[in-house]
C-alpha positions in Angstrom: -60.5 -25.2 44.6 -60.6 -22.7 42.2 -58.6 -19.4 42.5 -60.4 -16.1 41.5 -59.5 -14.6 38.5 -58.3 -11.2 40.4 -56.3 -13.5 42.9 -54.4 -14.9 40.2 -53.4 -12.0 38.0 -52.2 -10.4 41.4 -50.4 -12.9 42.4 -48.9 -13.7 38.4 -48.2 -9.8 38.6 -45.9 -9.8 42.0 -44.3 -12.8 40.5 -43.3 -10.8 37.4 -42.5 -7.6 39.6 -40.1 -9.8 42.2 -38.3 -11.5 38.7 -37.7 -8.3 37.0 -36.6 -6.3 39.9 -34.4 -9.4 40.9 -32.8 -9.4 36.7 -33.0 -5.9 36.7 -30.1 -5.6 39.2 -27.9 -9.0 38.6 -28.3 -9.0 34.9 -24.3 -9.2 34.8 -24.0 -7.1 31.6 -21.9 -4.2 32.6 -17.9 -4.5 33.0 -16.5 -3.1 36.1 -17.3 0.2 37.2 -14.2 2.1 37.9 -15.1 5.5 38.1 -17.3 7.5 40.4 -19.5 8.6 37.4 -20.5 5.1 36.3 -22.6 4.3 39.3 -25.2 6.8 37.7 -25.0 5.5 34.3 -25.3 2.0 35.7 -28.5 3.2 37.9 -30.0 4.1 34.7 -29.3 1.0 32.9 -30.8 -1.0 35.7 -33.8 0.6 35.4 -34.3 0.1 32.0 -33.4 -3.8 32.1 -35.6 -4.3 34.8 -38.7 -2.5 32.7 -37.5 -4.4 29.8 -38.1 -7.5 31.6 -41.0 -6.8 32.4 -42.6 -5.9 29.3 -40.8 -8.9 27.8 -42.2 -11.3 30.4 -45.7 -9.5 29.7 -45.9 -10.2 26.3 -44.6 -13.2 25.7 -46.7 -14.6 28.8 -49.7 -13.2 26.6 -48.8 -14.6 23.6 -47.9 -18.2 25.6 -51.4 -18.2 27.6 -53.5 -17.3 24.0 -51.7 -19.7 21.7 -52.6 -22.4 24.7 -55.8 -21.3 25.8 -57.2 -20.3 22.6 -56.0 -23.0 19.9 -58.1 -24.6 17.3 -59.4 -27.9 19.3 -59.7 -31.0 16.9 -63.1 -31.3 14.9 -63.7 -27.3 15.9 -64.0 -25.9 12.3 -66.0 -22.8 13.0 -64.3 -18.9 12.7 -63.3 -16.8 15.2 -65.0 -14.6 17.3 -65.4 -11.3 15.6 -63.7 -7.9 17.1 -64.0 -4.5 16.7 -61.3 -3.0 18.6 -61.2 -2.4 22.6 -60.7 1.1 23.4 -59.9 0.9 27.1 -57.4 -1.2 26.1 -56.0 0.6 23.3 -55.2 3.7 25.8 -53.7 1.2 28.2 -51.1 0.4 25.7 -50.7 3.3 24.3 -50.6 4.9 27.9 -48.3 2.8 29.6 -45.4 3.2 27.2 -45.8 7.0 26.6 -45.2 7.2 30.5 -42.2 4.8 30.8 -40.8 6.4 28.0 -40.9 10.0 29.6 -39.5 8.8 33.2 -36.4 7.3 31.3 -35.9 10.5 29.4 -36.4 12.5 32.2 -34.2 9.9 34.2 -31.4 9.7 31.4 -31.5 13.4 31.0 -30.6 14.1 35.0 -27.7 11.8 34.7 -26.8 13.2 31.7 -26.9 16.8 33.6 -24.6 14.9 36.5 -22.1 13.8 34.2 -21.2 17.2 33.2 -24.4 17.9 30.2 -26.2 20.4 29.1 -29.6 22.0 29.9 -31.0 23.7 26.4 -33.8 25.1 28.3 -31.5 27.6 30.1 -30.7 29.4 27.3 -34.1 30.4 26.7 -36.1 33.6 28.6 -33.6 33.0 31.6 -31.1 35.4 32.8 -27.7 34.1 32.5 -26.7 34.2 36.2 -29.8 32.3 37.0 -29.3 29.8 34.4 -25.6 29.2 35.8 -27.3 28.3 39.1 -29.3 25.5 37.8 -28.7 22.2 37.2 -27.3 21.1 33.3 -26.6 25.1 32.5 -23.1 24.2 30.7 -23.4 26.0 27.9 -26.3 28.5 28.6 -24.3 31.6 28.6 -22.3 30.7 25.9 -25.5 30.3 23.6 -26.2 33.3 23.8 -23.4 35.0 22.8 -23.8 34.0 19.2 -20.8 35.9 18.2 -18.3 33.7 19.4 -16.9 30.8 17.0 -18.4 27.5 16.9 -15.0 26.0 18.9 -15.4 28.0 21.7 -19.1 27.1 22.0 -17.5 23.6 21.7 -15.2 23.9 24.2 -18.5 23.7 27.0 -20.3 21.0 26.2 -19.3 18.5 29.2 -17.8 21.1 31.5 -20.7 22.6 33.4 -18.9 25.7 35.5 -21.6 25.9 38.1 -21.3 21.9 38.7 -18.1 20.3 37.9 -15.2 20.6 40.3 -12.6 22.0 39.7 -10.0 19.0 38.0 -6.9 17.8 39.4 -5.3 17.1 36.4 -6.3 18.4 32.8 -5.2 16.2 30.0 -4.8 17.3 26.2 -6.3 13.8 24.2 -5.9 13.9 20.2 -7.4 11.4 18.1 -5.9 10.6 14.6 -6.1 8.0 12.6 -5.1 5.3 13.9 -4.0 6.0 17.4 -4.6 8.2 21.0 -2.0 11.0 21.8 -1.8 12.4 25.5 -0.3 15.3 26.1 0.3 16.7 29.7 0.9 20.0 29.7 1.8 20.9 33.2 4.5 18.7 33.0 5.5 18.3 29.2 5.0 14.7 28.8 3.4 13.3 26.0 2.5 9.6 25.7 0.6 7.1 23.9 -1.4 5.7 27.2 -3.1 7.6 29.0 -2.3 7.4 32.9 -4.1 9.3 35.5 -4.3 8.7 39.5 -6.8 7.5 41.5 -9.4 9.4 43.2 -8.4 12.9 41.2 -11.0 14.4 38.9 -9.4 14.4 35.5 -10.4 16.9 32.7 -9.8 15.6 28.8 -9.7 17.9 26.5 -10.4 16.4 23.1 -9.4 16.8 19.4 -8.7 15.3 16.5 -6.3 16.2 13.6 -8.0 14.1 10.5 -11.6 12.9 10.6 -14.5 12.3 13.8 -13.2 9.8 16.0 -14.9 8.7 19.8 -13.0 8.4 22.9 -14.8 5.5 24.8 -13.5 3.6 27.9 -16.5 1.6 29.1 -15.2 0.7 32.4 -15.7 4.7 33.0 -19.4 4.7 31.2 -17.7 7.8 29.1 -17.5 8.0 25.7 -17.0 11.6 23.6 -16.4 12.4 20.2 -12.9 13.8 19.2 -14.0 16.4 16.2 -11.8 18.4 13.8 -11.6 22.0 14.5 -12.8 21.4 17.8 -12.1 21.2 21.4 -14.7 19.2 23.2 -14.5 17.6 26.9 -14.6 14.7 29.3 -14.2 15.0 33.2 -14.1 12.0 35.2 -12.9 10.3 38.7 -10.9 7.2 38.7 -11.6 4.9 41.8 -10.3 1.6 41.0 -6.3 0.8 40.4 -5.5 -1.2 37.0 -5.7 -0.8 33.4 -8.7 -0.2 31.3 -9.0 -0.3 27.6 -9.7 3.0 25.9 -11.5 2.1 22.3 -12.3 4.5 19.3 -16.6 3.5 19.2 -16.5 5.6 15.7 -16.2 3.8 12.1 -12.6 6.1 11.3 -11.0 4.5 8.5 -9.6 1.1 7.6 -8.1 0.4 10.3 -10.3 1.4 13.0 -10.2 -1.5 14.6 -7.3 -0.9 15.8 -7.2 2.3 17.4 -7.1 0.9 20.3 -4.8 2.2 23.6 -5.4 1.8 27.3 -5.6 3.9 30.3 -4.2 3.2 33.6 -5.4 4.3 36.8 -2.7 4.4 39.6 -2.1 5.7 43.1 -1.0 9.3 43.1 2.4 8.4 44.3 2.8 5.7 41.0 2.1 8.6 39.1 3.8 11.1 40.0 7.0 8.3 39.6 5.8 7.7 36.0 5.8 11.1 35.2 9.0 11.5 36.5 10.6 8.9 34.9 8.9 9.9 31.4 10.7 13.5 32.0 14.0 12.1 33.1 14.0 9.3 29.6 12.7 12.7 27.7 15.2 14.3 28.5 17.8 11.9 28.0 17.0 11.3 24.5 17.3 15.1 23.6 20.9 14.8 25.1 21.6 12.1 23.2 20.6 13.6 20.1 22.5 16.6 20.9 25.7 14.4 21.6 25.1 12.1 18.3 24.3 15.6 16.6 28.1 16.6 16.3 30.2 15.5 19.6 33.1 17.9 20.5 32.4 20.0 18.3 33.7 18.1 15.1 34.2 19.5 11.3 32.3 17.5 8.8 35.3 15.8 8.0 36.2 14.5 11.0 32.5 13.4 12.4 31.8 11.3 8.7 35.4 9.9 9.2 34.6 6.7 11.0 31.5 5.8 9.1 33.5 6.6 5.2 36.2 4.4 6.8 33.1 1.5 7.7 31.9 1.7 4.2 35.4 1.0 2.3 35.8 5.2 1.0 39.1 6.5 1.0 41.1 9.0 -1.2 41.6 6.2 -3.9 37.5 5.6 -4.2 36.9 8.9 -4.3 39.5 10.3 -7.0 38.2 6.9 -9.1 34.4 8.5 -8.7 36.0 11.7 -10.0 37.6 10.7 -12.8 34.3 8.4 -13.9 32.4 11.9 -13.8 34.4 13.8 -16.1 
């Protein structure tokens, strides 16, 4: 028995709807989401993988069923049909992209907004404390004040005041080539990894000191640029215990490759040990360097005693050096 034509393309489409809603969601790709933000970024991406396989199985099904169906059979040596075009199909194709492509900018542009974005079209014909109230407003007062410096208008992008809590912990990140500084302000430690406890919103505030550098850890689905002469932001929530590369994802210098670092996300209670060990070691060092500095007090004399004694200088070495000068 034969199957309609209209049977079978519905059935061939709810096979290719059921495969890429089934790829779209267990493609595998993405590493492990340890934050609270990635779920949104990882929504997104779904979305997109599962329209891309289905435009993928659409086209190269096409091209499969026309290379089959249509080949040259053996003896056949007469031309093709001629064609002129097909509008209706023309605006089909032309159609169907135009609208996918404006629900994944729309789409990208809300989760953009939820991470802590911006909304340009506040700051355009809309009072300022009615642009605060919206959605992706991070920056629209600021805009307008055009006679503040380009680092303060900076300083917003990322840190929406009418959206994003209020952080936990505030971080000072600077970028130089070739490595990650944090600085904690609150309690004066500075380190080369950066380590930040679970379920806290964190706020970084990022810089660099040489060229444009990009502060990327893709378990978090974050990534900002570290600028010179400029303060600009990332706010996050760690969820998941363990450590987590943190990569520079701009071309820096020769040995970008190796700006590499790693953050580690810990209960509150293992962080507030390690900062408390990093003050205690901090400030052991500074006593030691006070002690090494000049112990009890010495003269000169007395503190380079043991080390002229170490290298063999006495009174005789010294009054031979003398009498080599004059």
């Amino acid at each position: 028995m034969k199957i309609p034509s209209n049977i079978s393309t519905l059935l061939a489409g709810i096979a290719l709807t059921l495969v890429s809603l089934w790829f779209g969601q267990n493609h595998g790709l993405l590493p492990e989401a340890a934050s609270e933000e990635a779920s949104l970024v990882d929504g997104l991406f779904n979305m997109m993988m599962t329209i891309s396989t289905g435009l993928f199985l659409i086209v190269e099904g096409v091209i499969i069923y026309c290379v089959v169906k249509f080949r040259r059979r053996p003896g056949d040596t007469t031309d093709g049909a001629p064609m002129h075009g097909n509008v209706p199909l023309e605006i089909l194709w032309t159609g169907i992209p135009a609208i996918i492509i404006l629900v994944i900018g729309v789409y990208s542009f809300e989760v953009y907004n939820a991470m802590g974005g911006l909304d340009p079209m506040a700051a355009h014909g809309m009072p300022q404390q009615q642009a605060m109230k919206m959605p992706g407003s991070a920056i629209a007062a600021t805009l307008n004040q055009t006679d503040k410096p380009a680092t303060q208008i900076a300083e917003g992008v990322g840190a929406t005041p009418a959206q994003s809590p209020v952080p936990d912990l505030e971080i000072e990140v600077t970028g130089l080539q070739f490595a990650w500084i944090f600085n904690y302000p609150d309690s004066g430690v500075v380190s080369g990894e950066l380590h930040v406890p679970a379920g806290n919103h964190v706020k970084l505030n990022i810089s660099a000191n040489d060229v444009i550098h990009a502060f990327w850890v893709p378990e978090f689905r974050i990534k900002q640029d570290a600028i010179p002469g400029r303060t600009t932001q990332l706010q996050f929530t760690p969820k998941l215990v363990g450590t987590y590369p943190v990569i520079c994802a701009e071309l820096c210098g020769g040995y970008h490759g190796s700006m590499k670092t790693q953050v580690i996300v810990e209960t509150p209670e293992e962080f507030n040990a390690w900062i408390q060990s990093q003050q205690e070691v901090a400030n052991s060092d500074n006593l030691n360097r006070i002690v090494a500095l000049n112990p009890q007090e010495m003269s000169t004399g007395e503190f380079l005693a043991p080390y002229a004694a170490e290298m063999g200088i006495n009174s005789d070495t010294l009054a031979q050096l003398q009498h080599s000068h004059h």
